[in-house]
C-alpha positions in Angstrom: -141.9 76.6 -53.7 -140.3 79.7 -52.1 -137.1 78.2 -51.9 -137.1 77.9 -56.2 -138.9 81.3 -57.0 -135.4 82.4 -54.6 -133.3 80.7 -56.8 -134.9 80.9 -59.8 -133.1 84.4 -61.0 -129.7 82.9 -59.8 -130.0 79.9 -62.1 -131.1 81.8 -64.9 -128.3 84.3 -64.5 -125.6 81.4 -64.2 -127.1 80.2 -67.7 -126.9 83.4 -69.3 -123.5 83.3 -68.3 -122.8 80.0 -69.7 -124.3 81.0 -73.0 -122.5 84.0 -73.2 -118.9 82.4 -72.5 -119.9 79.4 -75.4 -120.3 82.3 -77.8 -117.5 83.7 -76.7 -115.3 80.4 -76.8 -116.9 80.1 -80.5 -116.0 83.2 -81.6 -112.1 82.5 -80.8 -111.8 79.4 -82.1 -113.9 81.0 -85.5 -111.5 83.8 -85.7 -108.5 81.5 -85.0 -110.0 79.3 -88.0 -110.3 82.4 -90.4 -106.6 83.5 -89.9 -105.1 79.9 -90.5 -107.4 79.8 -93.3 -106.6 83.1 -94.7 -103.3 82.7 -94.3 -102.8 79.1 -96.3 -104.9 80.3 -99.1 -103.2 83.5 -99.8 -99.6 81.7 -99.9 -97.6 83.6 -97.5 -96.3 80.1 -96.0 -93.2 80.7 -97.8 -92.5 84.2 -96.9 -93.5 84.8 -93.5 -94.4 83.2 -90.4 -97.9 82.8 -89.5 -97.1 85.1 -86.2 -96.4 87.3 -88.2 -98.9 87.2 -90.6 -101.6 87.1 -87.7 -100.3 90.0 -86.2 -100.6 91.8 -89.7 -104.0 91.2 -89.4 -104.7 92.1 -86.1 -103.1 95.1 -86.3 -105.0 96.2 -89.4 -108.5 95.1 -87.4 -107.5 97.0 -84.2 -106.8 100.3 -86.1 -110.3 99.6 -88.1 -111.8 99.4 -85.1 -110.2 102.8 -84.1 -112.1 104.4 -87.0 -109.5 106.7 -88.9 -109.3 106.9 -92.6 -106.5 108.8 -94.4 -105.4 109.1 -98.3 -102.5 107.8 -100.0 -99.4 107.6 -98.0 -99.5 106.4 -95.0 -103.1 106.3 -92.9 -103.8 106.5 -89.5 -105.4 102.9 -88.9 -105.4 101.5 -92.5 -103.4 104.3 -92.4 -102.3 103.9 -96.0 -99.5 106.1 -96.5 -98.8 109.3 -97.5 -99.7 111.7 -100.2 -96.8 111.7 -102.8 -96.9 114.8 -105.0 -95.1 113.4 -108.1 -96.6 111.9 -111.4 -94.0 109.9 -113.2 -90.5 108.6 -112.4 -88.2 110.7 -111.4 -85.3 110.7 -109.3 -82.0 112.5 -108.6 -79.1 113.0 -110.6 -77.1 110.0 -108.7 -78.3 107.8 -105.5 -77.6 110.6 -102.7 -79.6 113.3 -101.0 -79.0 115.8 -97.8 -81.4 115.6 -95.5 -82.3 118.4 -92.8 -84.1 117.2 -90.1 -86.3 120.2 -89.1 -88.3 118.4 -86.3 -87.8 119.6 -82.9 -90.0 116.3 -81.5 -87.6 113.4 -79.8 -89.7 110.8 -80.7 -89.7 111.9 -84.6 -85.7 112.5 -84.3 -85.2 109.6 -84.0 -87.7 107.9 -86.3 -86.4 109.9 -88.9 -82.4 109.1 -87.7 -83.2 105.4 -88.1 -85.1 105.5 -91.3 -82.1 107.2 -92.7 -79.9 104.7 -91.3 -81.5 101.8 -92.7 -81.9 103.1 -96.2 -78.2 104.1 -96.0 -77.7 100.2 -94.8 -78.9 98.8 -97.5 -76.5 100.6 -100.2 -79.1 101.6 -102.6 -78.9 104.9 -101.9 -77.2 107.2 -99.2 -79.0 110.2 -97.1 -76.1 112.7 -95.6 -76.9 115.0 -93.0 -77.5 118.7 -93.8 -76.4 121.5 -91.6 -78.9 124.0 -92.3 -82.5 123.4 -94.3 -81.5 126.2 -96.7 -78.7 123.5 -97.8 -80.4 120.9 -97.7 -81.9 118.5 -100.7 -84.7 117.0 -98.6 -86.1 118.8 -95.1 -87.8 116.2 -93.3 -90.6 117.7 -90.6 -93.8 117.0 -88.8 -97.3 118.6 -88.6 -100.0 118.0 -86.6 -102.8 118.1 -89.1 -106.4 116.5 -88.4 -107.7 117.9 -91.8 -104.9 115.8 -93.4 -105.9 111.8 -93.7 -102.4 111.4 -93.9 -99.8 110.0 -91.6 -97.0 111.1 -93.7 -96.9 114.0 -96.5 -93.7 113.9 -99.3 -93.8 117.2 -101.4 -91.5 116.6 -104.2 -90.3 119.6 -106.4 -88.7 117.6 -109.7 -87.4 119.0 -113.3 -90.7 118.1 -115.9 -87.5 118.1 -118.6 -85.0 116.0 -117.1 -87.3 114.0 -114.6 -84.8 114.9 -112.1 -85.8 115.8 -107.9 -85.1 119.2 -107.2 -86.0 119.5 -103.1 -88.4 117.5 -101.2 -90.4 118.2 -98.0 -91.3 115.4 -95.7 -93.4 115.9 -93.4 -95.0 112.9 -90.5 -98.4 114.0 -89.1 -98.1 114.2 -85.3 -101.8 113.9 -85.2 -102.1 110.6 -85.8 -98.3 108.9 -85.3 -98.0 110.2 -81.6 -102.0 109.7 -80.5 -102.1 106.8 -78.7 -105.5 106.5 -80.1 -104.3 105.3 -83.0 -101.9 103.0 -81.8 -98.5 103.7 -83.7 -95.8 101.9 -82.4 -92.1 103.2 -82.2 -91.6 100.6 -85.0 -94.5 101.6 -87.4 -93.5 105.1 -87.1 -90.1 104.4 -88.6 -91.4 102.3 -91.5 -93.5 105.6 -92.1 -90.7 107.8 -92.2 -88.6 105.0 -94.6 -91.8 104.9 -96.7 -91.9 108.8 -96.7 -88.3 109.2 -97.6 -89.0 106.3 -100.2 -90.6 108.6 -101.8 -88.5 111.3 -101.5 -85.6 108.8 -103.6 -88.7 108.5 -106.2 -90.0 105.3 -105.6 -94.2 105.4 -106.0 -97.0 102.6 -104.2 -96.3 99.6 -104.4 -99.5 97.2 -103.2 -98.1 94.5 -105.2 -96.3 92.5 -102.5 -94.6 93.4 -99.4 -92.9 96.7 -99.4 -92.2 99.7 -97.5 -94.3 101.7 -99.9 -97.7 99.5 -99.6 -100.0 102.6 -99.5 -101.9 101.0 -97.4 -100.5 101.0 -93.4 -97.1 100.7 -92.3 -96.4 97.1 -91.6 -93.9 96.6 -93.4 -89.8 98.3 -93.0 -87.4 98.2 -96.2 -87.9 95.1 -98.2 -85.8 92.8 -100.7 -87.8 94.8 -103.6 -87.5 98.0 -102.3 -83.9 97.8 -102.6 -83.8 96.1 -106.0 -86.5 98.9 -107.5 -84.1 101.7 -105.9 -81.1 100.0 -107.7 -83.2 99.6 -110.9 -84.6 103.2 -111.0 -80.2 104.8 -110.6 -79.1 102.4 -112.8 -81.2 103.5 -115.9 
């Protein structure tokens, strides 16, 4: 009798951790379920992989879990993008802009330095370098702002007449793109600054499909359609 009332908390224990690691074992295999599932019935089997895809999603549940919520642009967690201050197309007089890059943080440097790379790459439209922000077309900066939801700001300054892009500011929001907390990768933070300087060509949201300029995160670098909308909007 002594002997079981010893071992009595032991087994009990040793079942409570049984039942816990089922549920935990059933959980996986429900949320492994829910992706395939997820990803067949939204038809992205022709498009992506389902790594991919499943990373996506994970990435978008991690930085819910976070808890950050931002407005248009690009978000901190759903981060969606940034706040674009234009109504309407508009654009420049012809498929080139300076850019100044007035950021002093390594990290953002070179963030920016790619993103302008890879837009010039795909021959839509071509960024030079400016030598001063005074002659530049677009000065491209960074904030730390908490008030801001925002991961990424584009101020654009256009003619209401001629629908033509006078200056723009760009600015990425240090608060949120360089706290770990929020888990911006190296990558993500230079599909916000293409997204950002998306905007400063004049290309708006696009949640449509997959694009740079999906207000919502930045998952996605320069895309197929980004190209063919920059192309469409300087050909017209």
């Amino acid at each position: 009798m002594i002997r079981w009332l010893i071992r009595l908390p032991f087994r009990l224990l040793y079942r409570l951790w049984r039942l816990i690691w089922g549920l935990f074992q059933a959980a996986c295999v429900f949320v492994v379920v829910a992706l395939i599932w997820a990803y067949f019935s939204s038809g992205h089997t022709s498009n992506r992989s389902i790594g991919q895809y499943a990373s996506n999603v994970w990435n978008q549940v991690v930085t819910k879990v976070n808890g950050s919520t931002t407005t248009d642009g690009l978000k901190s967690l759903s981060l969606s993008g940034d706040t674009a201050s234009q109504s309407g197309t508009v654009k420049w007089p012809s498929p080139t802009a300076s850019v100044y890059i007035s950021s002093t943080d390594e990290r953002l440097v070179s963030a920016y330095q790619e993103a302008i790379a890879n837009w010039n790459a795909t021959g839509a439209f071509t960024f030079t370098y400016a030598t001063s922000s005074d002659q530049a077309d677009i000065v491209a900066g960074d904030e730390a702002d908490s008030s801001s939801q925002a991961a990424g700001l584009a101020d654009t300054t256009s003619n209401a007449l001629t629908g033509q892009i006078s200056h723009v500011d760009v600015t990425l929001n240090t608060y949120y793109l360089l706290n770990a907390a929020y888990g911006y990768s190296s990558e993500r933070i230079v599909h916000t600054a293409e997204h950002e300087l998306g905007h400063a060509i004049g290309l708006s949201h696009d949640d449509s499909e997959d694009s740079v300029m999906q207000s919502a995160g930045s998952y996605y670098g320069i895309q197929e359609t980004d190209i063919n909308k920059v192309k469409a909007l300087y050909a017209s």
